[in-house]
N, C-alpha and C positions, 0 to 999 in steps of 0.2 A: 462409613466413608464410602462414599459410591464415584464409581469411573465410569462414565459412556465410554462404550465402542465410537470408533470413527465414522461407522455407520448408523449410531447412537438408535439400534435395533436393541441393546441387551444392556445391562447395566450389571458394574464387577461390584459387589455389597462387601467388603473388610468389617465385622462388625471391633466394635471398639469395648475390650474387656475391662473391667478395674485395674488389673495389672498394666492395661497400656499398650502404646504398639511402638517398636521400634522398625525405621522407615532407611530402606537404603539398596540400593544396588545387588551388594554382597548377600551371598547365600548367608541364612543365619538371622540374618530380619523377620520379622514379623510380617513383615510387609516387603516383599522383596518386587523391585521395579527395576525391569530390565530397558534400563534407555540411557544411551551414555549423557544423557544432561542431568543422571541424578547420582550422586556421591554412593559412594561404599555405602559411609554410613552418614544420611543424609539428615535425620530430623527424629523427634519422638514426639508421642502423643500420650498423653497422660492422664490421671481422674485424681480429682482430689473431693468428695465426695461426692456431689451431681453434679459437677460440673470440669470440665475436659477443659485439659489447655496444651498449645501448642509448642516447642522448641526446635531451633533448628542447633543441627551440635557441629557445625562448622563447614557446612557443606563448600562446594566450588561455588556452585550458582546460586546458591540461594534458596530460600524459600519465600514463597509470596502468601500472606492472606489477604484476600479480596482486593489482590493490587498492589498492595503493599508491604516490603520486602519486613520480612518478621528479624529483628535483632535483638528482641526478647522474650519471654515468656508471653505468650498471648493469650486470650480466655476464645474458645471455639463455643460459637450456637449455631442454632439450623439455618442452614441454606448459605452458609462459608463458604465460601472457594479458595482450599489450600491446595498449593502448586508448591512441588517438589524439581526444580529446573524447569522442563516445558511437560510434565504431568499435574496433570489436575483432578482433584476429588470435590466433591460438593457435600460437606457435613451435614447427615440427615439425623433427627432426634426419629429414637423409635420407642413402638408401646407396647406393651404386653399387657394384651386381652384377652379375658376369659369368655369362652365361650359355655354358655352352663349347657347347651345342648349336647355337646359333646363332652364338657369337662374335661376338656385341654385349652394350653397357652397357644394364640398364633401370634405371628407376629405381623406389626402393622407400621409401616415407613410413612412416616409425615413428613412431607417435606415443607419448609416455610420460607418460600426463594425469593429474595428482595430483588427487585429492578438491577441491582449492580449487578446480581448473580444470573441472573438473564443473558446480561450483555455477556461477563465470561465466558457463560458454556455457548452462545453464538458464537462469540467469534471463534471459538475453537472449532466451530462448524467451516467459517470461512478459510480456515489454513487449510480444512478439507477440500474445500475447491467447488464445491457446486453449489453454495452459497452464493459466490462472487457473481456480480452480474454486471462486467465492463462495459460503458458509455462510448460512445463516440462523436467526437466535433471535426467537421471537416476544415480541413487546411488547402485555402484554394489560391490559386496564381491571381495577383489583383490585374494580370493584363487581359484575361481573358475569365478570369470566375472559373478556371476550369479547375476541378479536385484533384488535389496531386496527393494528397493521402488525409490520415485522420489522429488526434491523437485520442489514444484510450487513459479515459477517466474510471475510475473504480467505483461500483455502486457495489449493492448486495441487499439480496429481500431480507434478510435477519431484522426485523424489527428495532427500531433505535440504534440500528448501526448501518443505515441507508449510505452515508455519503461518509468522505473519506476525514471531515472535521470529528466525526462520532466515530470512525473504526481506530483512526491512529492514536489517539487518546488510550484506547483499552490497549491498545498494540502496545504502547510506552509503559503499561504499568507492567504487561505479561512478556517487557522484555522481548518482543517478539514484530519489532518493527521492521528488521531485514527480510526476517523469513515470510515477510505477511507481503512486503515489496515484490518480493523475488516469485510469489505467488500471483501479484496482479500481474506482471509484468505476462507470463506465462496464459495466462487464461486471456488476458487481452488480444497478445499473438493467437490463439484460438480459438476466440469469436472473429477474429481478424480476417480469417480463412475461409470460414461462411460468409463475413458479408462480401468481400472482396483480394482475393488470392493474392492478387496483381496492382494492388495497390502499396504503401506504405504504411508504419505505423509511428506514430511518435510516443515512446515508451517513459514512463515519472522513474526517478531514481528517488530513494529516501536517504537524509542527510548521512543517518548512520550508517550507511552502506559505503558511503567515498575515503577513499582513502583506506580502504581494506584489504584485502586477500581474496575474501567471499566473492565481493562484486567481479569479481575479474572472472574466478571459476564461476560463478551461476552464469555469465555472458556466454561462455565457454559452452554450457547445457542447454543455452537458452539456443542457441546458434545450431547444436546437435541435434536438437527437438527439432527444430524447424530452418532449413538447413537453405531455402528458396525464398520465403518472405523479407521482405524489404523491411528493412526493421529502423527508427534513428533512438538513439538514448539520448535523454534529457535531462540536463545537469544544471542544478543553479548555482549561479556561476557565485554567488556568494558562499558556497557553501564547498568552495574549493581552499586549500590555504598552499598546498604542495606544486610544486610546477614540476617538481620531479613525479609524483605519483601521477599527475595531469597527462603528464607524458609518456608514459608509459601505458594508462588506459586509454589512450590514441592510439597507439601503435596499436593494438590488442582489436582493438574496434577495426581499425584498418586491414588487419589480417582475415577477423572475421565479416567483412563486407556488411558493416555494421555503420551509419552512418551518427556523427556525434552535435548533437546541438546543444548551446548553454541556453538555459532560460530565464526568462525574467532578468533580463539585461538590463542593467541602470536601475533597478527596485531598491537598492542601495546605492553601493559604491560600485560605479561601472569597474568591473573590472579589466582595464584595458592590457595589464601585463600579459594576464593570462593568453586576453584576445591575441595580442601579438607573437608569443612564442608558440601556442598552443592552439591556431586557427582551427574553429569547427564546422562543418558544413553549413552549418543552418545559426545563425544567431536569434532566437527571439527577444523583439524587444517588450519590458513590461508594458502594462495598459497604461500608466503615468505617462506615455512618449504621446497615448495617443487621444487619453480625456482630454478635452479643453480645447484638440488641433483647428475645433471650428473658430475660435476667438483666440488663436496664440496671434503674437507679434510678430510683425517680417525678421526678427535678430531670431525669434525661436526658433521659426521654420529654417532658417538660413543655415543655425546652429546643427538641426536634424540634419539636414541633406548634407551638410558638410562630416558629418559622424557616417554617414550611408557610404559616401563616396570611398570614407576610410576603410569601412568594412569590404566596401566592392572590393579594394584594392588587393584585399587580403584575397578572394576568391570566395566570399560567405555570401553567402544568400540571407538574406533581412526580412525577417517577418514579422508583423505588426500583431500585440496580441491585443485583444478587446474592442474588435473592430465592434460597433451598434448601432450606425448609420453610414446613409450613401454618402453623407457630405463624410465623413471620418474615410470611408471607402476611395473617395476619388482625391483627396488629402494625400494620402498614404503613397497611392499610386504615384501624384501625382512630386512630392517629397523622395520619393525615388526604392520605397517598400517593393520589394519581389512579391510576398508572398503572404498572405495576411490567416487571421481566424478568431471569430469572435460570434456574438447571438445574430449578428449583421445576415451573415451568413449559415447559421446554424447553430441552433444549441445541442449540448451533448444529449444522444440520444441511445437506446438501444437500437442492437444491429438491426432487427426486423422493421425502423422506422425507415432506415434508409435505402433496404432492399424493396420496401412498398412505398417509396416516395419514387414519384414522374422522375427524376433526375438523378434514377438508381447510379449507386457507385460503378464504378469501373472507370478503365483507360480513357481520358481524353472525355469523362462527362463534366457539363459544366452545368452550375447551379442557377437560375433565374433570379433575377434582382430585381426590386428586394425582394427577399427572404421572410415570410412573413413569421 
């Protein structure tokens, strides 16, 4: 059973005897893992003549093979990836070769790592943090094209786990959706600070984070890390059900000068209750408000600006999302949109695009139209 270091410099070997290994917390294991997400006594490993199989003996969190959570005996081969809570070993079959030269046994680690077992041990790189490689789309004022900040999108070099449809996936099987959030979120704000100190950022929340305890302390850490950037959290508003929890992570945000926008507005069900008791700075509206706006009917547009007016009235600022043409651009504007962002304008990019493009970020720069 082998563990990378976090620096995945050194690799921890546990070989696995006929007797077996018993796996947990507690002094006394076989395998003793000191990390409060693994049980006393969390799991055992066993041989029934050549072949090794797995049991978890009731642990808190679970045990995972290659993603998914073990609720019975399971048969282990090479290149497995069993996790004990948020610990992971990668089952390697090993050989014993004789060397007639010398006339002794060495020993020889083969490993035989399928594609899923790849993406596992990356992303375990990406909780590390210098895997992640945050994107950024600018969010420009539609009166003037000027950049009033950016939102960070999550990329990462880890092969097959580039974009954020191929990371969350492995995130959900390894249980580790929040912590992988709380991680973009953080490295976003710190590419944030190279390309532009002085600007804004608009930060993703993941569904499993709302309505928690965690999201409020990581805001808490994330605010102490970086205590001067302009920060907004982004909430889909679908993915709210508490008006009491709503309102309390407002106030929380308010305190820490922490700016709140709901996103993908109307992508569903608009959520207008929320809108009304729980007013947030910034509303985005989904791309649905804004395909089609070349060939909508006078009742449609009349419909939007009359929804704009409502928002005004609350004090929100209206942002159009998917802008990708001038006629969509002067629509928006012209429907009474503050503040728009889409490929029109810019696709997400790394920071280095934007600090060597002519219309470098900062205060009061504005982008050229179109946008090629």
């Amino acid at each position: 059973m082998v563990r990378r270091s976090e620096r995945e410099e050194d690799e921890q070997r546990t070989k696995v005897t006929p007797d077996g290994l018993t796996i947990g917390r507690r002094f006394g294991n076989d395998l003793c893992l000191s990390n409060p997400t693994v049980s006393g006594h969390h799991a055992r490993v066993f041989a029934l003549g050549d072949q090794l199989f797995l049991e978890d003996v009731g642990s808190t969190n679970g045990t995972l093979l290659n993603g998914r959570r073990v609720t019975s005996v399971e048969s282990l081969n090479d290149g497995d990836v069993a996790q004990f809570g948020q610990v992971g070993f990668v089952i390697r079959r090993t050989e014993l070769q004789s060397t007639a030269a010398e006339d002794r046994t060495t020993e020889t680690f083969v490993a035989f790592v399928p594609d899923d077992t790849v993406l596992y041990e990356g992303f375990d790189r990406l909780l590390n943090r210098p895997d992640i490689d945050p994107y950024f789309q600018p969010v420009v004022s539609l009166g003037n094209t000027d950049v009033i900040g950016y939102e960070s999108l999550v990329r990462s070099s880890v092969h097959g786990l580039e974009t954020p449809d191929k990371i969350f996936p492995i995130a959900a099987l390894r249980a580790s959706e929040i912590r992988l959030s709380e991680v973009c979120r953080s490295e976003g704000v710190l590419s944030g600070i190279q390309l532009d100190p002085h600007s804004r950022y608009f930060l993703n929340t993941h569904p499993a984070e709302l309505e928690t305890p965690r999201l409020l302390e990581s805001l808490r850490e994330l605010r102490s890390d970086f205590p001067s950037m302009g920060i907004v959290l982004e909430i889909h508003e679908a993915a709210i059900t508490s008006i009491r929890y709503l309102t309390e992570l407002a106030a929380l945000l308010n305190d820490l000068n922490i700016d709140l926008a709901y996103d993908d507005f109307g992508a569903g069900q608009a959520r207008l209750v929320e809108l009304f008791q729980v007013p947030p700075r910034y509303l985005k509206f989904d791309i649905s408000f804004v395909r089609g706006l070349e060939d909508a009917s006078v009742p449609h547009k009349t419909s939007i600006r009359a929804l704009l007016n409502m928002v005004h009235d609350l004090n929100v600022t209206a942002l159009a999302e998917g802008v990708e043409t001038q006629a969509q651009a002067d629509i928006c504007a012209d429907l009474g949109f503050d503040m728009a962002q889409g490929y029109f304008f810019g696709r997400p990019q790394p920071p280095q695009f934007w600090l060597d493009a002519e219309y470098a970020p900062g205060a009061n720069k504005r982008l050229p139209l179109p946008h090629a």
